[in-house]
N, C-alpha and C positions, 0 to 999 in steps of 0.2 A: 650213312651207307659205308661201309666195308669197301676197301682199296682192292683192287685188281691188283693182279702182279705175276711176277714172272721169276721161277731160278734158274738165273744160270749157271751151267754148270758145261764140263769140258772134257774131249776125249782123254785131255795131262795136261799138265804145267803149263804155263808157256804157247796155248795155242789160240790166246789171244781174247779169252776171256774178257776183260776188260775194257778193251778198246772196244767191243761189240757191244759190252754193255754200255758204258758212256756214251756210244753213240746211238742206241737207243733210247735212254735215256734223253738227248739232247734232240732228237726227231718227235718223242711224245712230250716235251716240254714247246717244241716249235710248232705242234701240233692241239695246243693250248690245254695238256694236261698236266696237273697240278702232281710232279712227282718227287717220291722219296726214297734213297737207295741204302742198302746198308752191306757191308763185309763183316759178316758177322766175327769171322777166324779167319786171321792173318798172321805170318808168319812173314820173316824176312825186312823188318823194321828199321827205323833209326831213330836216336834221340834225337829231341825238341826241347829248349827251353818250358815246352806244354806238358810232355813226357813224349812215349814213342808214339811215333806215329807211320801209316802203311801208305807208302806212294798209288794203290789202288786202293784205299780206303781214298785216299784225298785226291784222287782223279774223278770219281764216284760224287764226293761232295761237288768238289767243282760242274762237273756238269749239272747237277741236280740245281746249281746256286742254292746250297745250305752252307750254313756259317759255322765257322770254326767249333763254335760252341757245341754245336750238334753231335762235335767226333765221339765220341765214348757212346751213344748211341749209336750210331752206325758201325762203328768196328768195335765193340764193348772187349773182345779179346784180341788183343795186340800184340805178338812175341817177336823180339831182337834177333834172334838167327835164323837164319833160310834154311827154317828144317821143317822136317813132319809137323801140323800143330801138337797134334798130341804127343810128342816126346820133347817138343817147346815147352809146352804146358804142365810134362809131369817136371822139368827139369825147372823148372822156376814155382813149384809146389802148387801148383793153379789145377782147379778140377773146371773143365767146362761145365757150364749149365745150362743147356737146352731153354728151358725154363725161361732163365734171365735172358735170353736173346727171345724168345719167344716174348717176353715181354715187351723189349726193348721194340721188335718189330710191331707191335700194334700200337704203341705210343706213336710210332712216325707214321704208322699207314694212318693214324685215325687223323692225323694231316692232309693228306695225300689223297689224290683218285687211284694211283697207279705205283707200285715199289716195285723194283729193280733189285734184288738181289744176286750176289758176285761169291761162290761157293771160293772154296780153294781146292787148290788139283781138280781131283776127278769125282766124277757120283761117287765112289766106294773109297773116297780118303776120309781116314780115321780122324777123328775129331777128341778119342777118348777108349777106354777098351773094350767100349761096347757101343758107343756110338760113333757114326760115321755124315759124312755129307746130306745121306743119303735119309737119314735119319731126323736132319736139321730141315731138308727141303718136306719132308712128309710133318713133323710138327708145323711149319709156317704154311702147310694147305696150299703150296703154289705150283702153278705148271710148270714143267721141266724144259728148259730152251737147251738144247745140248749143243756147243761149240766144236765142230768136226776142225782140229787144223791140217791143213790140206799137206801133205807131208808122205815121202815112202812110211808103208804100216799102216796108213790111216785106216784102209777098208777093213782092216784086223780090227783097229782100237774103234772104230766106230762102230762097229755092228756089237764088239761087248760092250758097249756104254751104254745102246740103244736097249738092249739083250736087258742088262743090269735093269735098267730104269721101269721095264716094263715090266720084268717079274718081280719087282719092289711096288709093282701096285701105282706108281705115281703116274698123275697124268702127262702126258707129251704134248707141247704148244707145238713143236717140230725142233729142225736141225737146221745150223746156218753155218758153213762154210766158210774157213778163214784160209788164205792164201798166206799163211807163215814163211814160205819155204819159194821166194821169188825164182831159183832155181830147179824146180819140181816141174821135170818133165811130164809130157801126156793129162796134162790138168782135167781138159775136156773128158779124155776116156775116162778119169777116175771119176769124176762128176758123175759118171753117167752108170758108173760101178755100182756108186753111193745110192745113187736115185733106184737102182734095182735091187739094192742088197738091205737099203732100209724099210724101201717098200713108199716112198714121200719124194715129192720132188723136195729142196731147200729152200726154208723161205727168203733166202737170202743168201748170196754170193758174196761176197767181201775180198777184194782185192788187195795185193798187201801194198800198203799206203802208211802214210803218217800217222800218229797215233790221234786217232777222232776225225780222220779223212773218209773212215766209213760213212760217216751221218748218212749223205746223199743215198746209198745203198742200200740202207735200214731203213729208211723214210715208209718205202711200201709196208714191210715189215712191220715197222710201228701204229699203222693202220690195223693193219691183218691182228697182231694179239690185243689192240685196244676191242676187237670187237669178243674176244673172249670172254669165258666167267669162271668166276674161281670157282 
């Protein structure tokens, strides 16, 4: 049987991507689902005696408990500087390959009931000069979890993301709400902006906490897309 799964993916950088996915991740494992995550494109690395390696690549494995060995399947594209991948990728002579992570991804899911996948940036960050995020989540056939971080701008970037996502054809699992921004007045009225402007309540709220403090708040969440289909 074919693995369920989810991409995530995020209003921008930085709005917590990760931490939401491990902690889903760590809710559908507690919840006795046999899961496997992958980052397919990372940027922003460091050497390892192993070669590089992505501290959300290896946050990803840790929750998942896969083993070292695994890395180059779940993050198969790995770049050293905190830039775009794709001007990573042209400046170290690397051409993405859809393909090769498309592969990559059904070797782990054919493990797995359930894979997590952890886009980078945004739906619409370039992977290549013609392929994008957005591109990556439509070949791997997965529903779109969109990370709104709770921040001034947000109701802007979250209604183009949601905007993007739908007129690219993919399906929506929904939107979860990250509390990035502990000093972000009016929380509630933006909440309630969110919930009219995207048209879905959030299946989940996320409080800004320690990094995998969310579990607790994803737990329902991980119920709600375990009963999806790809």
């Amino acid at each position: 049987m074919t693995a369920q799964g989810v991409f995530v993916t995020g209003t921008d950088t930085g709005v917590g991507k990760t931490v939401i996915a491990c902690a889903l991740v760590r809710a559908l494992r507690q919840a006795g689902t046999r899961v496997s995550v992958m980052k397919p494109v990372a940027s922003g690395s460091f050497q390892t005696p192993r070669g590089l390696r992505n501290a959300d690549a290896l946050a990803l494995m840790e929750a998942a408990g896969l083993p070292e060995a695994c890395y180059g399947a779940v993050n198969p594209y790995c770049f050293e500087p905190p830039i775009s991948p794709h001007i990573a990728a042209e400046e170290s002579k690397i051409t993405i390959d859809i393909g090769l992570i498309r592969d990559k991804f059904e070797s782990l899911a054919s493990e797995a009931e359930w894979m997590v996948v952890e886009g980078a940036g945004g739906w619409l960050a370039p992977v290549s000069e013609r392929a994008t995020m957005a591109s990556l989540a439509e070949t791997l056939s997965l529903p779109v979890l969109l990370v709104v971080g709770l921040k001034l701008g947000c109701l802007n970037h979250a209604q183009l993301s949601w905007r993007a996502v739908r007129s690219d054809g993919a399906p929506l699992a929904g939107w979860v709400a990250s509390a990035i921004d502990p000093q972000m007045s009016h929380v509630a009225a933006n909440l309630e902006s969110l919930e009219r402007l995207l048209g879905v309540p959030p299946l989940a709220v996320v409080p800004h906490l320690p990094d995998g403090a969310g579990q607790l708040a994803l737990a329902p969440l991980a119920r709600e897309l375990a009963a999806l289909k790809r």
